[in-house]
C-alpha positions in Angstrom: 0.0 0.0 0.0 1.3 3.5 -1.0 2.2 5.7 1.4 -1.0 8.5 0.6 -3.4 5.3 0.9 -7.0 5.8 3.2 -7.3 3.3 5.7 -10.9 2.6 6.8 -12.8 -0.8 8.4 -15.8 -2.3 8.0 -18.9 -0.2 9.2 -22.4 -0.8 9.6 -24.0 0.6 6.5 -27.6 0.6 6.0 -29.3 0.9 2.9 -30.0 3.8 3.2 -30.6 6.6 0.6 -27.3 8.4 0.8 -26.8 11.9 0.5 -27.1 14.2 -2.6 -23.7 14.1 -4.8 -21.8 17.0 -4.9 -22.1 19.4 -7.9 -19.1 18.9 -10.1 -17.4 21.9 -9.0 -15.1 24.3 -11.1 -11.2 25.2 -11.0 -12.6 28.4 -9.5 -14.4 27.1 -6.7 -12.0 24.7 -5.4 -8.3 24.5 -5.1 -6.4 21.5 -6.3 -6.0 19.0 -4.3 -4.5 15.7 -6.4 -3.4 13.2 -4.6 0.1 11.3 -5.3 0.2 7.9 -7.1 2.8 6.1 -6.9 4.0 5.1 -10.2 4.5 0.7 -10.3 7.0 -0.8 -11.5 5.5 -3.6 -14.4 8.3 -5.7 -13.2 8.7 -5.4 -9.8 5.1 -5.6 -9.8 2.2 -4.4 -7.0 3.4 -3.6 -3.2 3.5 -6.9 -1.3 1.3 -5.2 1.6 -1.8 -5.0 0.1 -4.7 -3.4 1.9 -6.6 -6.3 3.5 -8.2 -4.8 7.0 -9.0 -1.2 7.7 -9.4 1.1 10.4 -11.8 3.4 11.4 -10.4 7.1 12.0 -12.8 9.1 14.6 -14.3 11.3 11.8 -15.9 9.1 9.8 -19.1 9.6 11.0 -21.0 9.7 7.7 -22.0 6.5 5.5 -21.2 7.8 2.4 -17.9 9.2 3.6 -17.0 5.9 5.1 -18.1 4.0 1.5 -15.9 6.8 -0.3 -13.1 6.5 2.2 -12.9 2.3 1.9 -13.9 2.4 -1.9 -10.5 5.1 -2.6 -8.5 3.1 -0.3 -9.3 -0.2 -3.0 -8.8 2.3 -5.9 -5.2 3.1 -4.2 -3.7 -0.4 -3.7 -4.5 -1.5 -7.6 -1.5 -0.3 -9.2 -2.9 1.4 -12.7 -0.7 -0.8 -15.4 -3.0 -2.1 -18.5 -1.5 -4.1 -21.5 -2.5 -2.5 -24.7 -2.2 -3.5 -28.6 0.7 -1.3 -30.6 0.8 -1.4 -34.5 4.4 -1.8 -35.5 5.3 -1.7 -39.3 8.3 -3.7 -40.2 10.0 -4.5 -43.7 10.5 -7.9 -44.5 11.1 -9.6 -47.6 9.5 -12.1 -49.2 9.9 -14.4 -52.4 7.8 -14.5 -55.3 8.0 -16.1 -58.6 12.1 -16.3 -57.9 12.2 -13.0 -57.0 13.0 -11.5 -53.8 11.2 -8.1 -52.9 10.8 -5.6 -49.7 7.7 -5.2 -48.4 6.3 -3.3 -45.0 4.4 -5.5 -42.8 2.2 -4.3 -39.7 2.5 -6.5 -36.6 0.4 -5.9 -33.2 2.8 -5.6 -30.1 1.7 -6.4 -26.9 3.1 -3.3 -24.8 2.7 -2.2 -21.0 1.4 0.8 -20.9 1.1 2.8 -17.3 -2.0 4.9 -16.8 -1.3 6.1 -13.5 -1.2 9.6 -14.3 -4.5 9.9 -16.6 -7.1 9.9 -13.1 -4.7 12.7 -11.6 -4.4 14.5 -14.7 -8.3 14.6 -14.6 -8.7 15.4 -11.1 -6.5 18.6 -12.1 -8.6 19.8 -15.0 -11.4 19.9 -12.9 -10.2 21.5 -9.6 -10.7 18.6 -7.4 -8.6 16.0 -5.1 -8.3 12.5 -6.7 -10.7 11.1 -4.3 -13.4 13.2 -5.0 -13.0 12.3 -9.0 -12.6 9.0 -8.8 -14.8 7.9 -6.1 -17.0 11.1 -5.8 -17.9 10.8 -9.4 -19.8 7.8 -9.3 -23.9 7.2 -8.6 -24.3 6.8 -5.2 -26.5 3.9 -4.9 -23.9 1.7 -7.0 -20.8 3.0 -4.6 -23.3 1.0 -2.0 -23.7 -1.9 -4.2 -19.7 -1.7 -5.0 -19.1 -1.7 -1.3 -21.1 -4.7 -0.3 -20.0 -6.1 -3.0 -15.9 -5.5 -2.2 -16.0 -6.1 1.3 -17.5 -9.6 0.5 -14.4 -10.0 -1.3 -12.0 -9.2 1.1 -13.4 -11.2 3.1 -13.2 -14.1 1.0 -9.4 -13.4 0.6 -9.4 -12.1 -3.0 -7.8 -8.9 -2.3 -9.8 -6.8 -5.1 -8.6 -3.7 -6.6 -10.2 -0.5 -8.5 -8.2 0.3 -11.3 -10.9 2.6 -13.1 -13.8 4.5 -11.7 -15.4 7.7 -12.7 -14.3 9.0 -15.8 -15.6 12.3 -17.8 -15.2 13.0 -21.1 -11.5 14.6 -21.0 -10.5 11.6 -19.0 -12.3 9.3 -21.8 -10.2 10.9 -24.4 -7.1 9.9 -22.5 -8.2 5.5 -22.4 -6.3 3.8 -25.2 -7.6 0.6 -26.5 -11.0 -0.7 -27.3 -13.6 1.6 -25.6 -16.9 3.8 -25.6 -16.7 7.2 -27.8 -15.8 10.2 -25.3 -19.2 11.0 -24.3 -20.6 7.6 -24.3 -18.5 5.7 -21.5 -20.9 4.4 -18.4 -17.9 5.3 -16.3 -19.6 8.7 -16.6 -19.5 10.3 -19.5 -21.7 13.4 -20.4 -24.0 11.5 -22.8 -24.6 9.2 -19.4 -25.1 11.9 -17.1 -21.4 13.3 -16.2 -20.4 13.9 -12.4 -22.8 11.8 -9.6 -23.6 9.0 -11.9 -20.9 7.2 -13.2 -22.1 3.5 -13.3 -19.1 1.2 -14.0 -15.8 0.6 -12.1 -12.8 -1.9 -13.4 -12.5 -4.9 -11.0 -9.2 -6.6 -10.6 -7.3 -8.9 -8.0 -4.0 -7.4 -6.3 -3.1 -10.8 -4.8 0.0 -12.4 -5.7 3.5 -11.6 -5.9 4.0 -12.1 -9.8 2.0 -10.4 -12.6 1.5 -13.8 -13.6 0.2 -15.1 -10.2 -2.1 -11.7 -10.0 -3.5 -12.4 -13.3 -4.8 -15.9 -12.2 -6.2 -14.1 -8.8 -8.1 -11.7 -11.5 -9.8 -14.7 -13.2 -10.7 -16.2 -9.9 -12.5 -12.5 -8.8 -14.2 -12.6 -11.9 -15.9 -16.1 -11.5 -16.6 -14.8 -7.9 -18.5 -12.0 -9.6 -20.2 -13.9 -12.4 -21.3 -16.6 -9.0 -22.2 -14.2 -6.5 -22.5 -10.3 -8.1 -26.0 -10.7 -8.6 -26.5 -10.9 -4.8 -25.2 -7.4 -4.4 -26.4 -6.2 -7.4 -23.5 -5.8 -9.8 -22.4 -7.9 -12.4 -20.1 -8.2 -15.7 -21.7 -6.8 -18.7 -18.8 -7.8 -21.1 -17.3 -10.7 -19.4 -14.3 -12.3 -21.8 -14.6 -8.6 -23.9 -13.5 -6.7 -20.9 -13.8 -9.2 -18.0 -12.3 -6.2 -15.3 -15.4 -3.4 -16.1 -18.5 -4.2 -13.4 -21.7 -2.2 -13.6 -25.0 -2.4 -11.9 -27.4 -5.6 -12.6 -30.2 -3.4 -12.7 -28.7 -0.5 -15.1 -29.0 -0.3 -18.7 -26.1 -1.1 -19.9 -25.9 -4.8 -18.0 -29.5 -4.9 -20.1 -28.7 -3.8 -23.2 -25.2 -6.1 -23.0 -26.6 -9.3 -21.2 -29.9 -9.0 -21.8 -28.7 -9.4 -25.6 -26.7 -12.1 -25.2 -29.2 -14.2 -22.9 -31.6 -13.4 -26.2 -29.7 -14.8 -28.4 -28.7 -17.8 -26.5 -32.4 -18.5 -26.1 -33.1 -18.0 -30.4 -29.8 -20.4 -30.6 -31.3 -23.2 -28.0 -34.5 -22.9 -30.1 -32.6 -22.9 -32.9 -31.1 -26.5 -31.7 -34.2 -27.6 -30.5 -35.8 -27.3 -34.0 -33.2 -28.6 -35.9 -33.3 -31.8 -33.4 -36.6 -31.9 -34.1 -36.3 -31.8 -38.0 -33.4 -34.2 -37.8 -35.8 -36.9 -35.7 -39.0 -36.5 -38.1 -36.4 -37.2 -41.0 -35.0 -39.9 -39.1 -38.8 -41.1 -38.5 -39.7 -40.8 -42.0 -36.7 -42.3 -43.2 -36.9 -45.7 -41.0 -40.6 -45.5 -42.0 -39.5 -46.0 -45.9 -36.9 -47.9 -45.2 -38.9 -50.5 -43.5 -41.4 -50.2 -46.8 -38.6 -51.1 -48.6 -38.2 -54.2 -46.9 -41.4 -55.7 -46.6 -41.9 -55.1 -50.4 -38.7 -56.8 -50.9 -39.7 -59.3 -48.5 -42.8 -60.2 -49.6 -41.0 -60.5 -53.1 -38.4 -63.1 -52.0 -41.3 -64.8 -50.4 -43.7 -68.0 -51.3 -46.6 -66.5 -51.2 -45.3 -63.8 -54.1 -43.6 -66.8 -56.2 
């Protein structure tokens, strides 16, 4: 754990409706306040004390400031390193018809790419400390859901880890890779209602002392989710597409993404189920002609016919 992580424990929270979510405030409102990240090392990999209990400081006398508090403090221990597809053009030659030309071929490199400084960079534009951006961002009832659902996980030893959570347009425009248009990202861009309702956070497992190791802890998290999200009310809307990104079970994108899928499994079992059917009332009709073969050729052969 970083030295500018929260520390908070496990408090009573009642589902309760939380407070209103701040206005997202201007630089002239608010001074800077950006936390420090500390930048990992790909190889060296996350810190080895990862945060696993919490404490309760004497001020935290609100819900939703103890939810923000232990939610930033998961942000802060999941180091921010991604693995992203470059485009490399190399020459090469090749041999054609005896003859031996130059040509430029594009290859896809797997790169590690560190994003720790996009949330930060953020939090600057819009005149506010990392905690508020990151955490503060979100829709409040799902920061509930998230917490449930997080603390379950600690306590069943999968040490998660937030590696994206609110992000508004600007910050959009900073992601790399396959994502939503600038606007469009459930994380909380302006197309999905901006500051105080960003509906998706990036799940990940810190456990492990190799990438490798931490990579398998990941997987495991995920199957957690898939087995036991719907309990808290999150879920996976992408699973293998982007198995990390976690939204609400009741919010429109987990709909639109799931509910599509579950669809078309449904028209492919019926699908199956038709064709079975086909394929038997063949099957039917062929032993039907087949057996009219043979008593025709039976009754042939026979001394009756002769």
């Amino acid at each position: 754990m970083g030295e500018d992580a929260l520390s908070v424990t496990h408090v009573g929270i009642v589902d309760a409706a939380l407070p209103d979510p701040h206005p997202m405030p201007g630089p002239e409102t608010r001074s800077v306040q950006v936390a420090s990240a500390s930048t990992p090392d790909p190889v060296q990999g996350y810190p080895k004390e990862a945060v696993n209990s919490v404490e309760t400081p004497d001020e935290c006398l609100v819900a939703e400031i103890c939810i923000d508090r232990y939610l930033f403090s998961v942000y802060q221990r999941a180091p921010k390193v991604d693995t992203i597809k470059v485009p490399e053009r190399i020459k090469v030659k090749v041999k054609k018809k005896d003859k031996t030309r130059t040509v430029t071929k594009t290859i896809i490199k797997l790169v590690d790419e560190d994003f720790t400084w996009k949330d930060p960079k953020a939090a600057e534009k819009a005149g506010m400390s990392l905690m508020d951006y990151v955490i503060g961002g979100m829709d409040r009832s799902f920061k509930l859901k998230l917490y449930h659902a997080l603390r379950a996980m600690d306590d069943a030893g999968l040490v998660p880890g937030i590696t994206s959570a609110f992000r508004d347009d600007y910050r959009q425009s900073l992601a790399s890779g396959n994502k939503a248009a600038t606007d469009s990202s459930y994380h909380g861009g302006s197309r999905r209602g901006g500051y105080g309702h960003g509906l998706a956070a990036d799940l990940v497992s810190v456990k492990g002392e190799t990438r490798a190791q931490r990579c398998s802890s990941s997987e495991i998290l995920w199957k957690w989710i898939d087995a036991h999200g719907k309990e808290f009310g999150i879920g996976r809307p992408y699973l293998d597409k982007d198995p990390p990104h976690v939204g609400p079970i009741d919010g429109k994108e987990y709909a639109d993404k799931r509910g599509r899928a579950n669809a078309q499994r449904a028209v492919l079992k019926t699908n199956r189920r038709d064709n079975h059917g086909r394929t038997k009332r063949a099957r039917t009709a062929s032993s039907k002609r087949k057996a009219s073969r043979l008593y025709v050729r039976d009754l042939y052969l026979s001394d009756d016919f002769m």
